[in-house]
TORPA-4810 file (N, C-alpha, C, O; in nm, 3 decimals):
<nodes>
NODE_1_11.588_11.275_11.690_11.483_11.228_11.600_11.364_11.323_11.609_11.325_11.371_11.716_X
NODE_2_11.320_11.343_11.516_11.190_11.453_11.504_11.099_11.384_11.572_11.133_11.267_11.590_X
NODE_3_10.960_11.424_11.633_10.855_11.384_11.705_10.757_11.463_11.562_10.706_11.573_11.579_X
NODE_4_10.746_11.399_11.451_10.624_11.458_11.328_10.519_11.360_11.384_10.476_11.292_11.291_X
NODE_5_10.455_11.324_11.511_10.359_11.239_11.456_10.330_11.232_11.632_10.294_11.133_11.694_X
NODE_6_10.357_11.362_11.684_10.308_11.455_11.820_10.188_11.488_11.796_10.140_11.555_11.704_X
NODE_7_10.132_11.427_11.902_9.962_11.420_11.914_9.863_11.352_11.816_9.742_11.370_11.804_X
NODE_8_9.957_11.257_11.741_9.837_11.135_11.683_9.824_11.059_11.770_9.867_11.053_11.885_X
NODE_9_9.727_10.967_11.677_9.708_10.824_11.737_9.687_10.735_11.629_9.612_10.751_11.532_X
NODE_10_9.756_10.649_11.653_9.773_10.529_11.563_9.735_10.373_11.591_9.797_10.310_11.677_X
NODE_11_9.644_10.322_11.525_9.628_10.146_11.535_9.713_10.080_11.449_9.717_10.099_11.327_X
NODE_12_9.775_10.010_11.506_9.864_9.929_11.412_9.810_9.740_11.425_9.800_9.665_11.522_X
NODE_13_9.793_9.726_11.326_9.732_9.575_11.327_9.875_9.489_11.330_9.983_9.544_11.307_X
NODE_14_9.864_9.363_11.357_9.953_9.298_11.347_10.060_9.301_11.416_10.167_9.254_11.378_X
NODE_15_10.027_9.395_11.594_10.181_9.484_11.603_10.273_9.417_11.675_10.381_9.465_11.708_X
NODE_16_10.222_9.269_11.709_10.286_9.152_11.782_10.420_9.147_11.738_10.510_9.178_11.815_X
NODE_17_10.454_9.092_11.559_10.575_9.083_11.543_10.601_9.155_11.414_10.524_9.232_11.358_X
NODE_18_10.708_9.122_11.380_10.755_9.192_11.232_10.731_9.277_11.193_10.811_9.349_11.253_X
NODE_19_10.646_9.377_11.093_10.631_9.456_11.001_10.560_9.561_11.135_10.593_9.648_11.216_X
NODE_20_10.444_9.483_11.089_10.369_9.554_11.234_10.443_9.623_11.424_10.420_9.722_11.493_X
NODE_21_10.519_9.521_11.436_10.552_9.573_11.495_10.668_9.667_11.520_10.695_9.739_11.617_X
NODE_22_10.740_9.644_11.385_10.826_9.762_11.334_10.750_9.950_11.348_10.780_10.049_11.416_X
NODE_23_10.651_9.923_11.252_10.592_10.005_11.252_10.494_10.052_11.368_10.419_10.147_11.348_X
NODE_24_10.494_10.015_11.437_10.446_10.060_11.665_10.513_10.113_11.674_10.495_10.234_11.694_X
NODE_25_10.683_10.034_11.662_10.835_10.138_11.732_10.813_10.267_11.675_10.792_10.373_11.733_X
NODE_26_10.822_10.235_11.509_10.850_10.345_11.469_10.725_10.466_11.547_10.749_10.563_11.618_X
NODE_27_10.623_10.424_11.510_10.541_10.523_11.523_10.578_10.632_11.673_10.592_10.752_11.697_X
NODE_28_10.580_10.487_11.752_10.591_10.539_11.918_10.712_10.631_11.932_10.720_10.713_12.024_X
NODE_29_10.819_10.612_11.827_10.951_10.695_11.868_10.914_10.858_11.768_10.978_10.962_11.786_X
NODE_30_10.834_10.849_11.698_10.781_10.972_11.618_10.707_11.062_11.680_10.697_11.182_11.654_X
NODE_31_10.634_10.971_11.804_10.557_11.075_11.914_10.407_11.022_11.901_10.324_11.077_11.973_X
NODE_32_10.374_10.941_11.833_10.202_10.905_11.827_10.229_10.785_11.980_10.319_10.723_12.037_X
NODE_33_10.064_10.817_11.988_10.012_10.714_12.091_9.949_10.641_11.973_9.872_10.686_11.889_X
NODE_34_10.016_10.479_11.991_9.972_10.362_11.975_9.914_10.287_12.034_9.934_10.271_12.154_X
NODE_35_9.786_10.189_11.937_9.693_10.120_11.994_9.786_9.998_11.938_9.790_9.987_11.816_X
NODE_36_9.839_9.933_11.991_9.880_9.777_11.923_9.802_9.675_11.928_9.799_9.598_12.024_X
NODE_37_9.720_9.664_11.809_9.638_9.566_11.757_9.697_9.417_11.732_9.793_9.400_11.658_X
NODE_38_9.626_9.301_11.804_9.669_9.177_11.775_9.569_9.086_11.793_9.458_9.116_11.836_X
NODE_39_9.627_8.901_11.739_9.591_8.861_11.822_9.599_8.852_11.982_9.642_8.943_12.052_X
NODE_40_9.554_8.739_12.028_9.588_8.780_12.188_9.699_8.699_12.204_9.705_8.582_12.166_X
NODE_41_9.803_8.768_12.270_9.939_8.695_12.291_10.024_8.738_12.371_9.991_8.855_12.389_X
NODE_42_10.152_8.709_12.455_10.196_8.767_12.501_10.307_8.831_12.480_10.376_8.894_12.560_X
NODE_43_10.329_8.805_12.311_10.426_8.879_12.256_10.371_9.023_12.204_10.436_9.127_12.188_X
NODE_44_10.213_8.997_12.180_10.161_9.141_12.149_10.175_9.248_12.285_10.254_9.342_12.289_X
NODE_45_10.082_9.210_12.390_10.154_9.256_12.546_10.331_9.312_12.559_10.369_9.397_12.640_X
NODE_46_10.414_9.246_12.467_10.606_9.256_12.528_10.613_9.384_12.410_10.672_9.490_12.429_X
NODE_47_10.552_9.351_12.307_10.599_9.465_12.231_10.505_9.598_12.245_10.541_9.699_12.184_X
NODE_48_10.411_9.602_12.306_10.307_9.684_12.350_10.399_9.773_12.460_10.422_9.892_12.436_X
NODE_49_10.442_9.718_12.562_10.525_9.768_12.663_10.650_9.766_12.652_10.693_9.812_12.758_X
NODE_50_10.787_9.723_12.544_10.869_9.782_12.508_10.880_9.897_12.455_10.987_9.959_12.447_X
NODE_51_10.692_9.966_12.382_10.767_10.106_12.320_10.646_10.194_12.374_10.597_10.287_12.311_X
NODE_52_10.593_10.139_12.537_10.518_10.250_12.567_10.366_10.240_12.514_10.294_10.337_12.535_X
NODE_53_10.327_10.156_12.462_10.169_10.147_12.371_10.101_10.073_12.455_10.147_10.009_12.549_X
NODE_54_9.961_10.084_12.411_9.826_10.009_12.458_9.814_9.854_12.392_9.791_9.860_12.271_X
NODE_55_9.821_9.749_12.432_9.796_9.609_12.335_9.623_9.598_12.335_9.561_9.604_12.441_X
NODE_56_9.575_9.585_12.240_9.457_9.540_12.230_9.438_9.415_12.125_9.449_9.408_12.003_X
NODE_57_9.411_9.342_12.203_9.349_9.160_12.175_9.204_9.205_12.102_9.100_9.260_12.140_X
NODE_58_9.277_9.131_11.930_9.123_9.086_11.879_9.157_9.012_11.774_9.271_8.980_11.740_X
NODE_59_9.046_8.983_11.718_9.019_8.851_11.566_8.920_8.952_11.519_8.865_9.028_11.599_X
NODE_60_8.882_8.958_11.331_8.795_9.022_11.256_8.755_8.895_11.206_8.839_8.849_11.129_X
NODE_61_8.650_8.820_11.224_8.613_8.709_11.140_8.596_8.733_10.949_8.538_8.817_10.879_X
NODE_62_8.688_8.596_10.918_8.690_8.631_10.784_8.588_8.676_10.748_8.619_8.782_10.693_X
NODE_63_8.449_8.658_10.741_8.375_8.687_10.651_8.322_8.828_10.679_8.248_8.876_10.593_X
NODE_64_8.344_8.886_10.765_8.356_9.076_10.793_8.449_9.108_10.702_8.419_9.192_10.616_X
NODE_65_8.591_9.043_10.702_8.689_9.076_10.603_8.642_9.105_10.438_8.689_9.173_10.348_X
NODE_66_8.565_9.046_10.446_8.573_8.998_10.225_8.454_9.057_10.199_8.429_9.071_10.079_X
NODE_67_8.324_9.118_10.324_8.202_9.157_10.302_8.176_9.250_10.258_8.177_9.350_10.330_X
NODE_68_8.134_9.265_10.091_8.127_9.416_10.031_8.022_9.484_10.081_7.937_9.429_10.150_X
NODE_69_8.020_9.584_10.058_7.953_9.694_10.157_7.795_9.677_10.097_7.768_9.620_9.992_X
NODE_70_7.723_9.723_10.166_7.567_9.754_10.056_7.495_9.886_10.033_7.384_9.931_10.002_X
NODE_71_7.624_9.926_10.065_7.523_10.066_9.924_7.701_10.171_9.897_7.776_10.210_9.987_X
NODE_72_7.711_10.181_9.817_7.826_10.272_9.762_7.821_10.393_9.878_7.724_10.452_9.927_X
NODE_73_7.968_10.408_9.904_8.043_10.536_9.962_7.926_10.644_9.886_7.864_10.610_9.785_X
NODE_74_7.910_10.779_9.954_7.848_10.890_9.883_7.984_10.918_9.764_8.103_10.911_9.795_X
NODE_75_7.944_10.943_9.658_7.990_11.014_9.542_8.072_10.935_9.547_8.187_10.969_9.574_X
NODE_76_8.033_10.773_9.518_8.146_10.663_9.424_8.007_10.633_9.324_7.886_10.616_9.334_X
NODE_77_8.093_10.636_9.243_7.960_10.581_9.087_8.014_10.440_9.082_8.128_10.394_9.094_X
NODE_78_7.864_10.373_9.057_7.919_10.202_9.061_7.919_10.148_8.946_7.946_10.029_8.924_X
NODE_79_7.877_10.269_8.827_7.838_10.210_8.742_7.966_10.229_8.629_8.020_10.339_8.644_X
NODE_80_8.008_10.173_8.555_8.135_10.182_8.435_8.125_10.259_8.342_8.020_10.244_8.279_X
NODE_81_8.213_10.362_8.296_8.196_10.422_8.173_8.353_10.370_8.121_8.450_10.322_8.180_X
NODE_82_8.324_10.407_7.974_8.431_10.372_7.840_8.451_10.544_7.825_8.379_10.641_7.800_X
NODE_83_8.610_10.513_7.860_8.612_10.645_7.801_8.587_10.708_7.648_8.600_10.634_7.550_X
NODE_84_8.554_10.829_7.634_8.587_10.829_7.480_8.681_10.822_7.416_8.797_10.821_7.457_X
NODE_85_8.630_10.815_7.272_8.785_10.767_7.185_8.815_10.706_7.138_8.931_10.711_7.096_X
</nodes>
């Protein structure tokens, strides 16, 4: 298996079970060092140390989640144009 992903580093949210933690294996067998992001659990911990990764325990409270930013990225226009035509 190729190592394309020798000398990253990767956070993977969710990396407790399923998708997420599909994507840890994968990463970890590609060659990145993984941060495995979870809640706190001890299935995040089993899959953290089945493929060699760091588990890190956390929660983002919803309302950090949905909170639009207050002032635009540099060089995003907030404002709408119609194209012509």
């Amino acid at each position: 298996m190729s190592r394309r992903l020798e000398g990253r580093k990767a956070l993977i949210t969710g990396a407790a079970t399923g998708m997420g933690r599909a994507t840890a294996e994968l990463f970890s067998r590609h060659g990145a060092e993984v941060i495995a992001f979870g809640l706190g659990s001890e299935a995040l911990d089993g899959a953290a140390k089945a493929s060699g990764n760091v588990a890190v325990h956390g929660d983002l409270p919803a309302q950090t989640m949905s909170r639009a930013p207050s002032t635009p990225a540099a060089g995003v226009s907030t404002s709408s144009s119609t194209p012509p035509g």
